[in-house]
Steps between C-alpha positions, in 0.01 A plus 500: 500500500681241264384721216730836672795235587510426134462862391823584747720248335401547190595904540785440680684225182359726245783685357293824309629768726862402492599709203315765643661504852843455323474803268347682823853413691659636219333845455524510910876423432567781233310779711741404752813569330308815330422652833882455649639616142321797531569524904873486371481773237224754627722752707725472124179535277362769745812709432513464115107616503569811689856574231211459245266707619743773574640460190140570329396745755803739416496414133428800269269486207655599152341772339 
């Protein structure tokens, strides 16, 4: 029993997975701001697509 108390601490002052949680928060952090940047500008983006493919749809090849 003394053997899993000492185990416990010993994970619980060890510092290994700090960097690892840290650049985690990050990447978490910049999918965030990703997702709403996109949120902001899809209707915008949606609408330039469909001017392009219109565009290239009606476009005639040169002979």
């Amino acid at each position: 029993m003394m053997y899993l108390f000492n185990v416990l601490t010993h994970m619980i002052k060890s510092k290994k997975g700090q960097g690892m949680v840290e650049y985690g928060l990050i990447i978490g952090l910049i999918a965030i701001v990703v997702i709403v940047a996109l949120r902001a500008l899809g209707v915008n983006l949606g609408n330039i697509f469909n001017t392009i493919s219109e565009a290239v749809g009606t476009a005639v090849p040169e002979e």
